[in-house]
N, C-alpha and C positions, 0 to 999 in steps of 0.2 A: 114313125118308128114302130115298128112290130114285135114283140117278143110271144114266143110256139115253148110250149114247153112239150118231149114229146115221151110217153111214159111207156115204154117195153121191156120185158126181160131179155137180158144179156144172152138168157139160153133158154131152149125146153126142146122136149122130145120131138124128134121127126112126127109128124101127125097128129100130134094135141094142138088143142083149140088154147091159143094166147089171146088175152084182154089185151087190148092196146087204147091207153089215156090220150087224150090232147086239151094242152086248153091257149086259150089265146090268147092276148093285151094288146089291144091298139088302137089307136085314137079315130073314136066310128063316131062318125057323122053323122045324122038322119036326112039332111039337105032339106030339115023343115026350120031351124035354126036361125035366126037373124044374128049377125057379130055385132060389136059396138059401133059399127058404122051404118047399120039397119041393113045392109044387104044378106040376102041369103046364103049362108055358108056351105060350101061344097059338098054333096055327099057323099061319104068315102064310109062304106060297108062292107065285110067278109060275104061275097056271096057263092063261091063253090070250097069245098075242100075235099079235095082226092087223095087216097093210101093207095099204094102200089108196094107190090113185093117183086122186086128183080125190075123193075119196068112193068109189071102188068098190073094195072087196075082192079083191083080186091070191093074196092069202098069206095061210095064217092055220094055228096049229100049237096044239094042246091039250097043257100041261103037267102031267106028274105027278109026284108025291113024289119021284122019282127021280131028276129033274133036278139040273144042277148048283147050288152055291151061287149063282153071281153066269154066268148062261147067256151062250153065243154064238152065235148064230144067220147065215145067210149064206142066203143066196137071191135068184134073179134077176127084172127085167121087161123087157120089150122095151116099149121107151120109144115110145108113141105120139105124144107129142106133148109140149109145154112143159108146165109142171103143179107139183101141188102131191106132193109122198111125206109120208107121215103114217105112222107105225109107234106101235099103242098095245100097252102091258101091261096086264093086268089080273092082281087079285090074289086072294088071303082077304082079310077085312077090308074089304071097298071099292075095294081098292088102284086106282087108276087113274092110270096115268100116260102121258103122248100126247108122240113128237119128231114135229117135220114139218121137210122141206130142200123148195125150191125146186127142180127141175131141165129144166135148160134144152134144147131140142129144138134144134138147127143144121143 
């Protein structure tokens, strides 16, 4: 289970540069791990996470092993216009998980 919290303003001026927060909770693996039966537990780690505004790709950061357990990440867009922000993770295993906020252009 995955929990994104994802932090934007509801609104701000056509052409200003908006802060956009994320941070992330989920159960990360390293696959160096032994369980109580001595075998190696799965790796299951965040390793890309992309922002897009409308469908197009703004941001996007490749994760490795080194990463924190549960990441925060902060980076900006200079808001063109009203729209949609969508921030996905991706994982090991399939992982996929997608926030989207609405924000509004004034």
């Amino acid at each position: 289970m995955i929990r994104a919290l994802l932090h934007a303003p509801a609104s701000a001026r056509a052409g200003s540069v908006i802060e956009l927060r994320t941070s992330v909770a989920h159960p990360m693996e390293t696959g160096y791990r032994r369980g109580s039966d001595g075998q190696l537990l799965a790796r299951l780690l965040l390793r890309r996470v992309e922002a897009r505004f409308d469908d197009e790709l703004f941001f996007a950061a490749d994760l490795h092993a080194a990463i924190a357990a549960n990441p925060f990440l902060a980076f900006h867009l200079r808001l063109p216009r009203s729209g949609w922000l969508s921030v996905r993770y991706l994982g090991d295993a399939g992982l996929v998980h997608e926030e989207r906020r609405r924000v509004e252009a004034t």
